[in-house]
C-alpha positions as CSV (number, residue, x, y, z in Angstrom):
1,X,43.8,91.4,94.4
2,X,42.6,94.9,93.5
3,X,43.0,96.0,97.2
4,X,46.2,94.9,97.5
5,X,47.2,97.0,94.5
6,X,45.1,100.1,95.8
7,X,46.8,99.5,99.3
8,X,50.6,99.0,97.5
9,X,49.8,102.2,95.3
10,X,49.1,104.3,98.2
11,X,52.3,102.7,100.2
12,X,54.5,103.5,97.1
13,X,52.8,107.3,97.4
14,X,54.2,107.5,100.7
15,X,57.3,106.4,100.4
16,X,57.6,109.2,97.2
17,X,57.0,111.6,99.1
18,X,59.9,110.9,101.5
19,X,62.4,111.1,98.7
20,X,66.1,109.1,98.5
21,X,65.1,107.1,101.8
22,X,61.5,106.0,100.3
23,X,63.1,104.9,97.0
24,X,65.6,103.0,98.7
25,X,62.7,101.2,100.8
26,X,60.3,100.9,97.5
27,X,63.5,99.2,95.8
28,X,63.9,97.1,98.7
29,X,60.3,95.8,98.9
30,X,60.0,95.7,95.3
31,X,63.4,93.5,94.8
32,X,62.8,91.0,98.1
33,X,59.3,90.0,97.7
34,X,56.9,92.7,97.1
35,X,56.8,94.2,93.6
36,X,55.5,97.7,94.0
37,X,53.3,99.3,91.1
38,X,54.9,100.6,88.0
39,X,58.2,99.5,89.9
40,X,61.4,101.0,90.7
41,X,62.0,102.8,87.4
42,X,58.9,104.9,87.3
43,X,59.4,106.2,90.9
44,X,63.2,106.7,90.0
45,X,62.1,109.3,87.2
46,X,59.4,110.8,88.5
47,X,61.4,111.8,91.9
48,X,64.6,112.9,89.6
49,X,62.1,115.5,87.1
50,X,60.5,117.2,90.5
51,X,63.6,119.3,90.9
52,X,64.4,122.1,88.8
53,X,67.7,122.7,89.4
54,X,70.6,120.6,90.2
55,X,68.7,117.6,88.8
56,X,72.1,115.8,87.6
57,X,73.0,115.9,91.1
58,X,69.7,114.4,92.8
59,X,69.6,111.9,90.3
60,X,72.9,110.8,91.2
61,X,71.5,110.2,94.6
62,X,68.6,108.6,93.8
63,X,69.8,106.2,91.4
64,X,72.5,105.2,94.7
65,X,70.1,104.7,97.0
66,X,67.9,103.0,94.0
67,X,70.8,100.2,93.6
68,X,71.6,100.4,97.2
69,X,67.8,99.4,98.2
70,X,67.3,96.7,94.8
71,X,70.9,95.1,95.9
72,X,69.8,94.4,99.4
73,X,66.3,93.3,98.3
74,X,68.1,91.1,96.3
75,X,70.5,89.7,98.9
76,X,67.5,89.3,101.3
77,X,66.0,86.7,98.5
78,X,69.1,85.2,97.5
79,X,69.3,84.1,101.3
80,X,65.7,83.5,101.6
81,X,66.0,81.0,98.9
82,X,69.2,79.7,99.5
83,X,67.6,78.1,103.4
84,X,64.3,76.9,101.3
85,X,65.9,75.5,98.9
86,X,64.2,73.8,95.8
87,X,60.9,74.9,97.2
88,X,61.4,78.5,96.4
89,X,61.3,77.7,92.5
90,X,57.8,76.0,92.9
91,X,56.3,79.6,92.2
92,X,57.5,79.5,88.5
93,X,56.4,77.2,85.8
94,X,58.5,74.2,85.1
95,X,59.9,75.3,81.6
96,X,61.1,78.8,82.8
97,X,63.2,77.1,85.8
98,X,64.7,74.8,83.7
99,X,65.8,77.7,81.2
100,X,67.4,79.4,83.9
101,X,69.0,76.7,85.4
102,X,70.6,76.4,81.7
103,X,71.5,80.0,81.8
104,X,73.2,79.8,85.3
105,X,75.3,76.5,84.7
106,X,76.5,77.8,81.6
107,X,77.1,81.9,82.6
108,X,77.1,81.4,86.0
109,X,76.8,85.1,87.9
110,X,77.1,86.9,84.2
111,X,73.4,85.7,83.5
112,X,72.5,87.2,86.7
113,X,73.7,90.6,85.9
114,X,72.3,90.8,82.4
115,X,69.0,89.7,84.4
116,X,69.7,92.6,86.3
117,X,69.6,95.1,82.9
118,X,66.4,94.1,81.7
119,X,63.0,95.5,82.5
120,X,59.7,94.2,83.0
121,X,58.3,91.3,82.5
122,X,61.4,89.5,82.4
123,X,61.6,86.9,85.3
124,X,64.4,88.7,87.3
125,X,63.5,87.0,90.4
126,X,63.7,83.6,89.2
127,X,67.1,84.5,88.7
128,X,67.7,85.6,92.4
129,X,65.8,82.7,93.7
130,X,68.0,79.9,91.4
131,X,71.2,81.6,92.2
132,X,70.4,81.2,96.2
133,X,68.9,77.7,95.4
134,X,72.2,76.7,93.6
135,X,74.5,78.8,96.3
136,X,76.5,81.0,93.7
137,X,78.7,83.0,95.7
138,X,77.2,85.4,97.3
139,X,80.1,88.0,96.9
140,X,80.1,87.4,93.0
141,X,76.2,87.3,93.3
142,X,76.3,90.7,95.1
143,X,78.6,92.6,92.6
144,X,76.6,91.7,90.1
145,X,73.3,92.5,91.0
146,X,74.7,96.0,92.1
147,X,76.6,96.7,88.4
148,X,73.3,95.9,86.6
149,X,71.1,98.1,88.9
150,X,73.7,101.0,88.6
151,X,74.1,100.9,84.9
152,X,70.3,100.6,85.1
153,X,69.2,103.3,86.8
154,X,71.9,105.5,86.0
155,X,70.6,104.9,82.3
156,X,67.5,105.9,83.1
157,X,68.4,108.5,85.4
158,X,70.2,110.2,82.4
159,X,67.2,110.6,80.6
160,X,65.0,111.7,83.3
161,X,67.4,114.8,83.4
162,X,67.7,114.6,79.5
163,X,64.3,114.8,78.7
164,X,61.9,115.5,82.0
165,X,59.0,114.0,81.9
166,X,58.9,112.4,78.7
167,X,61.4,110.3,80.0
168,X,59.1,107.6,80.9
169,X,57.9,107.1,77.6
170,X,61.4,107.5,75.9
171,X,62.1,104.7,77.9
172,X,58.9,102.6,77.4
173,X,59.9,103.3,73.5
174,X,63.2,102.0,73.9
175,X,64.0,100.0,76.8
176,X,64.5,96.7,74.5
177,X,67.3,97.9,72.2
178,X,69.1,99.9,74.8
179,X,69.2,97.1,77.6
180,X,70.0,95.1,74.4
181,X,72.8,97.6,73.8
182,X,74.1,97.4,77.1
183,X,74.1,93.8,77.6
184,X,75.9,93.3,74.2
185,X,78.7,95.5,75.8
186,X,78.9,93.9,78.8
187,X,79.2,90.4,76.9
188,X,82.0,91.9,74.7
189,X,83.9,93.0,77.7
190,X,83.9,89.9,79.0
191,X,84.7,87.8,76.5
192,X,87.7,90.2,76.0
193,X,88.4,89.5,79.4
194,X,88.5,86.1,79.3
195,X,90.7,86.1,76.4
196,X,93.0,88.7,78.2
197,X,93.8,86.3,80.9
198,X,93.9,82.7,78.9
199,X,96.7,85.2,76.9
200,X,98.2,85.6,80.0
201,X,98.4,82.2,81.5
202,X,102.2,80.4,81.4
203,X,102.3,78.1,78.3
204,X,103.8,74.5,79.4
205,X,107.4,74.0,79.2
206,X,107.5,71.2,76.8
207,X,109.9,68.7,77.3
208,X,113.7,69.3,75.7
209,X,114.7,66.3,73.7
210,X,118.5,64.7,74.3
């Protein structure tokens, strides 16, 4: 097990070093099957605080290909599980599937995007593998896993560029309450939403009385 970590360690070194296009593939890797050390947030910062000047700008472009790679990741899983089928979810304990078949049947593709917000060790890819197993659409599916990872890593790309390299520990400080924040947002708008367009369905004629 330690050799695997040594050997991912030095693959995520490599792909580092080969900026947007290696944090697009350590996204990918890390969100289909292989979960790369310290993940795709650490190599996210560290990649957007090399550069000394126009920083706002390379983090733009990291954080893109960041949700471009974790999307696709995602996607390849989603399909993965969705051919496999209930055998995918043997991986995770019994009470943790059940939870988030709860979450799913009740949320449906909202629980996958707040999924999508929260960081480590949250079970994000029992999320992707249940929404393949229970074939949520894979257009609704996509669109959310791409909003969360934006407003993700844009988040933490903003504080790479806020505060350099203390970044990572602002963030280890505070991930909770601010992916708490930004979920409670994303909840507000759309129950707000929802409201919105019940407001604007036709009310039934009721009948006139002779």
């Amino acid at each position: 097990m330690k050799k695997i970590s040594r050997l991912l360690l030095k693959l995520k070194s490599y792909l580092i070093a080969m900026g947007p296009f290696g944090l697009f593939a350590i996204a990918f890797l890390d969100s289909f099957a292989i979960p790369m050390p310290a993940g795709v947030d650490a190599a996210l910062i560290v990649l957007t605080v090399s550069h000394d000047t126009a920083r706002m700008s390379w983090m733009l472009l990291y954080a893109a290909m960041a949700v471009l790679g974790s999307t696709a990741g995602c996607v390849g899983l989603y399909l993965i599980s969705r051919r496999a089928g209930h055998r995918a979810l043997d991986r995770f304990s019994e009470k943790k599937r059940k939870r988030v078949m709860e979450l799913i049947d009740k949320y449906d593709v909202l629980s996958v995007l707040v999924a999508s917000l929260l960081p480590p060790p949250f079970p994000f890819k029992l999320f992707v593998v249940s929404a393949g197993v229970f074939r949520l659409s894979l257009f609704r599916f996509t669109v959310a896993i791409a909003v969360g990872r934006a407003v993700r890593y844009l988040i933490e790309g903003y504080l790479a560029v806020r505060f350099g390299d203390e970044a990572i520990n602002v963030i280890q400080k505070y991930s909770t309450p601010i992916s708490l924040g930004v979920i409670a947002i994303i909840i507000l708008i759309f129950i707000v939403r929802t409201l919105v367009r019940r407001a604007r369905r036709p009310q039934p004629v009721s009948g006139i009385e002779g």
